[in-house]
N, C-alpha and C positions, 0 to 999 in steps of 0.2 A: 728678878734675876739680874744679873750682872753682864752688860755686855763692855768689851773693847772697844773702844774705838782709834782706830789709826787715823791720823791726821798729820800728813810729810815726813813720814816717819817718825813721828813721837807716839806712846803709845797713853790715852789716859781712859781713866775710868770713868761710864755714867751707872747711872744703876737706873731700871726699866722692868719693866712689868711684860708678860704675856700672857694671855689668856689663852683658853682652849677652847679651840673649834671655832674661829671665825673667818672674817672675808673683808676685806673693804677695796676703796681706788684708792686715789694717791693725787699727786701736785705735779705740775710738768716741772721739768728744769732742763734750762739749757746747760752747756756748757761750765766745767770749770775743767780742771786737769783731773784726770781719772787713774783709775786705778790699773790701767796697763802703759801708763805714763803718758800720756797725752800732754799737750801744752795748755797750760792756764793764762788766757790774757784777764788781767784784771783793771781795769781804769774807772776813773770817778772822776766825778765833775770837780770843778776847787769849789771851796764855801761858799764863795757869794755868788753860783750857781746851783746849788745844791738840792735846793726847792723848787728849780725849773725857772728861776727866773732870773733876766739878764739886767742888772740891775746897774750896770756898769752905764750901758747904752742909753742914748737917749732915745733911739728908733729899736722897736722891735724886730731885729736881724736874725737870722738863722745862725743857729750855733758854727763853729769853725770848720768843724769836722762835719757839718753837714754835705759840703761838697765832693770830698770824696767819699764820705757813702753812699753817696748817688750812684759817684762814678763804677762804684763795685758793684752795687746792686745792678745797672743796668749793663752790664759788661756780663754778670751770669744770667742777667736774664736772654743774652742775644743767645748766650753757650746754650741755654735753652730750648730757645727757637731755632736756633739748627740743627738742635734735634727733632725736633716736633716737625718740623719744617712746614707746608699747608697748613697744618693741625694747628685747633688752636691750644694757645699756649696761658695767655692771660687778658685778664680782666680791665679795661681801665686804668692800667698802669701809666705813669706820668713824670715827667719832671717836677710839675709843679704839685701833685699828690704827695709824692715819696718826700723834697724836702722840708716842703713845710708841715705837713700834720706828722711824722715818723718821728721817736725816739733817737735821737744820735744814740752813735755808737758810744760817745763819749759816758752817754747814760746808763751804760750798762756794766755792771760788774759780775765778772765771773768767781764764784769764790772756790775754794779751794776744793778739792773732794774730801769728804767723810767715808771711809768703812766702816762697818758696824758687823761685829760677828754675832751670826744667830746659835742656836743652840744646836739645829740642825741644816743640812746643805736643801738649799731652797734653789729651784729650778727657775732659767728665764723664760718672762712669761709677756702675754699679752692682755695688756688689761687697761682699767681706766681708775681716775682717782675725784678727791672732793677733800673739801678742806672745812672746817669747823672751827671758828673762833670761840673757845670756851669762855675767855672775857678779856679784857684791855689789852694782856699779855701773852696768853698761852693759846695756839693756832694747834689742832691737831692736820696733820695732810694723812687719808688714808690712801693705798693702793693695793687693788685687788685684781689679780690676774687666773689666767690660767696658762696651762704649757701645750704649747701646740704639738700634739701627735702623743700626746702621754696623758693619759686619761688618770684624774686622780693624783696632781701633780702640781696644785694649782697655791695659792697664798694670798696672805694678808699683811698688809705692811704698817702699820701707823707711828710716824714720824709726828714726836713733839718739840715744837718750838718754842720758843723764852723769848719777847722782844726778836722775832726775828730771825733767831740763832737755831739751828738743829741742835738738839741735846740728846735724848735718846731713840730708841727706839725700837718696838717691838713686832717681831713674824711669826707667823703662826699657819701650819699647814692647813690647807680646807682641799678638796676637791677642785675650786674653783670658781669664780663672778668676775664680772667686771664691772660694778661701779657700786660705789656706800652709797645710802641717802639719807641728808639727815629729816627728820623729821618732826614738824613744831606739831605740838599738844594744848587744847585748850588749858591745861593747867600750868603753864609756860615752860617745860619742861621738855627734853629732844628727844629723840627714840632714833636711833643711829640705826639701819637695816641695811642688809645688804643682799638680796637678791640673790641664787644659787645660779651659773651655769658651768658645764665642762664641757667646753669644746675638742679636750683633746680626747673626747670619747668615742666621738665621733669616725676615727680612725677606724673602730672595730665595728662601726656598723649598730653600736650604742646611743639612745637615744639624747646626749648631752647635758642630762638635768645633773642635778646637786644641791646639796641642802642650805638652804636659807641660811643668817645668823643674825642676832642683835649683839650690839656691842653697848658694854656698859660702864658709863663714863663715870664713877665711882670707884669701881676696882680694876677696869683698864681690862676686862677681857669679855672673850665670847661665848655666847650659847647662841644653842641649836635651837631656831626657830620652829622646828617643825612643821615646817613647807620647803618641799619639793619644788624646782622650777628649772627651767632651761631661758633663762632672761638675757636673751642677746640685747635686747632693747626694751630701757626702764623709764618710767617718768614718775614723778611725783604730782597727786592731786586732789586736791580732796573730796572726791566723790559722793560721801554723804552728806556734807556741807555742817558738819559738826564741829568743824573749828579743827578738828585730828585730822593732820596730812595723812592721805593713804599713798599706794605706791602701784602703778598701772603698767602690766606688763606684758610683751609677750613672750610667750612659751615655745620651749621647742620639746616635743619628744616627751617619755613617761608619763605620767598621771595627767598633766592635762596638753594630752601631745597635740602641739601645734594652735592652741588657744591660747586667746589674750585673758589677762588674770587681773586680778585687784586683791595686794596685801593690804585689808582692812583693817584700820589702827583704831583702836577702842584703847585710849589713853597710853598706849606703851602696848598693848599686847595685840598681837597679829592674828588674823585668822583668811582664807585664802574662798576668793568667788572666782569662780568659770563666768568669763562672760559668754551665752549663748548667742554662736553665730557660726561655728563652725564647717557648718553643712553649706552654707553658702555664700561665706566670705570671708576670708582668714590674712592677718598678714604675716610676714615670716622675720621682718629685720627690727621694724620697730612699730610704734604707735604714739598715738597722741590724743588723751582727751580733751573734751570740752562741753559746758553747757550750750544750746541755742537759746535763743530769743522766748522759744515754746516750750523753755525745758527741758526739752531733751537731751540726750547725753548722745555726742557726737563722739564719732572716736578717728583720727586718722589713723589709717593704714598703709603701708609702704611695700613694694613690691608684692601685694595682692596677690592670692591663688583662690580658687572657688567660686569665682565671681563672676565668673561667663554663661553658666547655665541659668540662670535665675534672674541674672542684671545686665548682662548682658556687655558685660568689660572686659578687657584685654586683659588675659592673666597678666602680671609682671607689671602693672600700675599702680600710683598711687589713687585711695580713693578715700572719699568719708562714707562712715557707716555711722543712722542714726537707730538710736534705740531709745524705749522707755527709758525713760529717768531714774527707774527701780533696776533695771535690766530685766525685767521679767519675762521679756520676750525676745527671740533674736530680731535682727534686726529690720525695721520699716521701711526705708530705703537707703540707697548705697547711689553716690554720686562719683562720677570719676573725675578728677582733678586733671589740671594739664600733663603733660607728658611728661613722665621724667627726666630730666637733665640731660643724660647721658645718652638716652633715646635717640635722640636728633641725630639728623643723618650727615653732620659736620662729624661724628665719631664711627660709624659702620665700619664694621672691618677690621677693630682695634679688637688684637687677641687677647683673650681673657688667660688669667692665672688658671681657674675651675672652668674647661671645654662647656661643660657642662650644664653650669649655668643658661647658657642659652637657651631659654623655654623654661627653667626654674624662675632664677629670680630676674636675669635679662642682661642686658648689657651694662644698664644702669641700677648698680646696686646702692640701693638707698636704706642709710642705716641708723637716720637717728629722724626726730620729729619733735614740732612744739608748735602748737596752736598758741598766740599772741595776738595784740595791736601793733603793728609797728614802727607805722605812720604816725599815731597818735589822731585817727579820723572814727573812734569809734565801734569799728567794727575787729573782725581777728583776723588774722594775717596766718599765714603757713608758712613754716622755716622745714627744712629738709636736709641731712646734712647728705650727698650723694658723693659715688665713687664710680671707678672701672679703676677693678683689681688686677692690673696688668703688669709683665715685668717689662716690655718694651712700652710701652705709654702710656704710665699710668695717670691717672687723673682721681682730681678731686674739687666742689664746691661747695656752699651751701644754696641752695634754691628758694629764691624767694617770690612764693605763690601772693600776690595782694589781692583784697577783697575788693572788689568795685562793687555794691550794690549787690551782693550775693553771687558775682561770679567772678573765680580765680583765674587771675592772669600770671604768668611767670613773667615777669619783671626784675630777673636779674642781671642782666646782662647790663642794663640802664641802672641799676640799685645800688653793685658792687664796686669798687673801687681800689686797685690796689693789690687786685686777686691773681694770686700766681694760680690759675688751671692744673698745673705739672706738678705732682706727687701726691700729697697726703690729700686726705678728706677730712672728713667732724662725727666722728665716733661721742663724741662727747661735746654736747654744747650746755654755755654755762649763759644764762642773763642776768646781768650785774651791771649797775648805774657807773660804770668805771670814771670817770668823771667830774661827776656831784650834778650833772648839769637837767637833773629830771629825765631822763632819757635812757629808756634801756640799752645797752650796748650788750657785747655778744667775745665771750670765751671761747675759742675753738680748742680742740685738745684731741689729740690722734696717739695712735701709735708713734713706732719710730719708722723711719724710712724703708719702705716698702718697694722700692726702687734702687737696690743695689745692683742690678747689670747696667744704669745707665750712668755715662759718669758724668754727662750735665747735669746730671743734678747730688752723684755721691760726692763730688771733685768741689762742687761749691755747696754753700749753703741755703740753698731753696728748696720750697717745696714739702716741709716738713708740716708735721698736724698741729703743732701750735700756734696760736697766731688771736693777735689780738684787734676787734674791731669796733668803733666808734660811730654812734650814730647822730647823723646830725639835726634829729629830731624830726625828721620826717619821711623816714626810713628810708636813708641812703648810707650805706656803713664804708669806712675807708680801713683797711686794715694799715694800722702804726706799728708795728712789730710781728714781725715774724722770722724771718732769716736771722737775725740778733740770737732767737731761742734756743733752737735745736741744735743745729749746727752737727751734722751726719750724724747720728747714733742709728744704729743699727733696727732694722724690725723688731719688734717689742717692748719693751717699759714706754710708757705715755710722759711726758714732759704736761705736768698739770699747772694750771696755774692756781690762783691765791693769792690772797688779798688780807693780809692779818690786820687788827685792830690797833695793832702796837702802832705804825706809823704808815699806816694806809698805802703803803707801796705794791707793787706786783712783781712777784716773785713764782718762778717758775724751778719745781723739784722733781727730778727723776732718780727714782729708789729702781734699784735690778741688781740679780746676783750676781753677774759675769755681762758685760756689754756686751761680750763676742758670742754670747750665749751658753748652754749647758749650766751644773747645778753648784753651788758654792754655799757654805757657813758664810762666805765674805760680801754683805749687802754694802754695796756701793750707794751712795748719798749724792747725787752734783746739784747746784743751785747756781740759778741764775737772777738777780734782782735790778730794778728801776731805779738808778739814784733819787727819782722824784716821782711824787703820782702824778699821774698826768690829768691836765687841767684841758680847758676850750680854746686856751692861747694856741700862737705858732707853737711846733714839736709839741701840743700837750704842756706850755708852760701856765701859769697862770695869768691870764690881761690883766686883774687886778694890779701887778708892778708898775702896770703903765696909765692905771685907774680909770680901765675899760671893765666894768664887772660881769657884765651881763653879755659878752664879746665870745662869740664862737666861731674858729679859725673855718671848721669845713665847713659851715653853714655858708658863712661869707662868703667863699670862694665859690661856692657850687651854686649859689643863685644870682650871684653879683658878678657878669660876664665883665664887666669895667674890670672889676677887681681884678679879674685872671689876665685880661687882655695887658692891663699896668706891671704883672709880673711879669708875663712873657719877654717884654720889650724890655727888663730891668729899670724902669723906674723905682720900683719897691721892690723890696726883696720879699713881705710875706702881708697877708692880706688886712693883719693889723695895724701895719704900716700905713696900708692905704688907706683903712677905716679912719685913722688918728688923722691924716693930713687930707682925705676927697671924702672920702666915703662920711662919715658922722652930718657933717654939712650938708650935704648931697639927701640924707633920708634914707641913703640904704639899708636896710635890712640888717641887723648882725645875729640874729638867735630868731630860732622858732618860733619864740615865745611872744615876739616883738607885733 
């Protein structure tokens, strides 16, 4: 079929395919000018910056415009904290964090909006997305939502890109999901799935499910899985260790109400298992599995119900549940994990959106999960992405549980860095080497601003669910981008990110009918992208310019108290600095690896 597309008012033609009956997520994107006239800034680095590297300099300096974006970032962070006031507001935030490892502004380009007419008016929705590099060139972004309070209301978006560039783009009504997965096949072959839920079914008192889909990357549309599921929370795994990713899920409501599931992939084709555990221990937002040591199939679960009479845990916890390795039986034992985030009694008393929550799923509503390494010491680690869905305080983190010897500590208070508390949470977490540097780093990707009565945070740009962070190989993560992204857009469409193959940059796409919400033919496109991928230098540039190869910025600074101490006082402006002129000499450290 043929869509329009408006572009500053010119009007040209792509031509694009739809399929019938599918679902997928989508790409964040910050910021460009939108389709009820918003302002687009757009700026870029000049060429002989272009790559992240200052090539001019003889000393590795912070870019120009790193000083007043400091100045702005901590100017909304104080607007912030005089809201919050007591309350905390953030993480390890700094001077010395923000200018050196952060993206300038200068690094970011807003590009213009794209409209795309669908064939019919598609409703705003909330949802999450993922992104597919077909090969060198061609990046698909899916996003899949649903409409809140309108059951049966819900869509699919998949946005193709050329080098880079949005071209077309095809929707397609479903009921409702929120997130694609793709999935690798022993015969190197992907199996695109997406999960069914409808939350806005919910409204009636309806149990939230909806029907599955595979999307088929051949002729560009959908069919009907035939699996039923209510999947607020999805991961990918492969549980019979056959080389074919499966997909672990939990359920809300109909055929398997309120159980965790597994869409079993036998080369391309699905078939759907109940894991037995129901009766006495269930969790409701998300899960997470894993093998142990003995084999077993571990699975977390997050705000937990059932698990009091039997195990003897606080409904509304996170916990692990082990089971046969076949699932044959429910489960052997259930261990409870530390507290959830939000628990602690630094938050008591912050009013929740849902009264009622309280004794459901708790104060701390935790809604995504992944079992990792991420220290790099061997054993698996717990990431947790938690919130309080509040319209006067709202919050959001990611909780990070580490293995000591077999028992989890929460360690994030000490892990995080750079972490604005106030707004979004991680509805969607992605692990991606963003870097090149061996090391997994970490995707956040939320909704949109779910905090419109507060104006610290609608009035500036914090706080939003996108956000991008770096680890410095021994699982300490500093987030380099975040307020850059979002930049207020309203509850709903997800700013996703993605990483195409064409020139390895990150770029952030949000697809939605109407920003302001309600139902439109006119799918808005906005992109946000990275003049440069970011590298282990200062800002994410490359050390290699300065022919440091193996030179990692937050490594350095965070174990090298000289380093930091030399910045403070402005001897150096960034900790490469130091390393080329004290540091190298001296023996200190610059990478994990070292």
């Amino acid at each position: 079929m043929i869509y329009r597309v408006l572009i500053a008012g010119l009007a040209i033609l792509f031509v694009g395919s739809c399929g019938g009956g599918g679902d997928s997520s989508s790409s964040t994107s910050p910021v460009g000018s939108n389709a009820s006239g918003g302002s687009t800034s757009s700026t870029s680095q000049s060429s002989s910056s272009s790559s992240g590297n200052d090539a001019s300099s003889s000393a590795p300096s912070l870019p120009t415009s790193m000083e007043q974006d400091y100045l702005n970032y901590e100017a909304q962070l104080l607007d912030v904290k005089a809201h919050y006031g007591s309350k905390p507001h953030a993480l390890n935030t700094s001077a010395l964090w923000y200018k050196s490892l952060s993206y300038p502004s200068s690094a970011v380009v807003s590009k213009d909006a794209k409209v795309f007419m669908a064939d019919e008016p598609m409703e705003h929705g909330v949802g999450y997305g993922t992104y597919f590099n077909v090969d060198a060139s061609k990046t698909l972004v899916f996003y899949t939502f649903w409409a809140p309070q309108k059951p049966a209301s819900g869509g699919v978006y998949v946005l193709e890109m050329l080098d880079g560039v949005a071209q077309t783009l095809s929707a397609t009504k479903i009921p409702g999901g929120t997130r694609v997965h793709v999935l690798n096949n022993t015969d190197g072959a992907k199996t695109i799935v997406l999960p069914g839920v409808d939350e806005g079914e919910l409204v009636n008192g309806e149990p939230g499910d909806a029907p599955s889909y595979i999307y088929d990357l051949t002729n560009n549309s959908w069919s009907d899985a035939n699996i039923l599921s209510g999947a607020h929370g999805s991961i990918v795994f492969d549980f019979e260790k056959d080389g074919d990713d499966d997909v672990f899920l939990q359920s809300w409501g109909g055929e398997y109400d309120y159980s965790a599931m597994v869409f079993k992939n036998d080369a391309g084709s699905l078939s759907p298992l109940q894991i037995p555990h129901q009766s006495d221990v269930a969790g409701i937002m998300s899960l997470a599995p894993f093998y142990d040591e003995s084999d077993r199939l571990g699975i977390v679960f997050t705000d937990a119900v059932n698990v009091g009479k039997k195990w003897g845990i606080p409904n509304e916890r996170s916990v692990i549940a082990y089971f046969p390795g076949d699932l044959s039986a429910p489960a052997e034992q259930v261990d409870e994990l530390p507290i959830p985030y939000f628990e602690r009694a630094d938050y008591e008393g912050i009013p929740q959106v849902i009264a009622d929550w309280d004794g459901n799923v708790g104060l701390s509503h935790d809604v995504s999960a992944k079992v990792i390494d991420l220290d790099y010491d061997g054993d698996l680690d717990i990431v947790i992405g938690s919130m309080i869905w509040s319209d006067e305080y709202p919050y959001g983190v990611i909780q990070l549980l580490m293995n000591n010897e077999g028992v989890f500590s929460d360690e994030t208070d000490e892990r995080l860095f750079n972490w604005v508390l106030a707004g979004n949470t991680a509805h969607q977490l992605d692990f991606v080497d963003i870097n090149q540097d061996g090391f997994i780093d970490i995707l956040v990707s939320d909704h949109g601003n779910s905090f419109n009565k507060i104006p610290a945070l609608t009035d500036n740009d914090l706080g939003g669910g996108s956000r991008v962070l770096i680890n410095d190989g021994t699982g300490h993560f500093v987030v380099v981008a975040h307020h850059l992204i979002h930049q207020n857009k309203t509850f709903g469409a997800t700013f996703v990110p993605s990483i195409s193959a064409y020139d390895e940059k990150l770029r952030f796409t949000r697809m939605d009918s109407l920003p302001s919400g309600g139902s439109s033919r006119s799918i808005t496109v906005e992109e946000v992208e990275f003049s440069y991928s970011y590298s282990t230098g200062p800002n994410g540039r490359d050390p290699a310019a300065w022919g440091q190869l193996d030179f990692n910025e937050f490594f350095y600074l965070l174990h090298n108290p000289t380093a930091r101490d030399a910045i403070s006082v402005g001897t150096y402006q960034t900790g490469l600095e130091h390393y080329i002129e004290e540091g190298k000499e001296a023996g200190l450290k610059s990478h994990a690896n070292q």
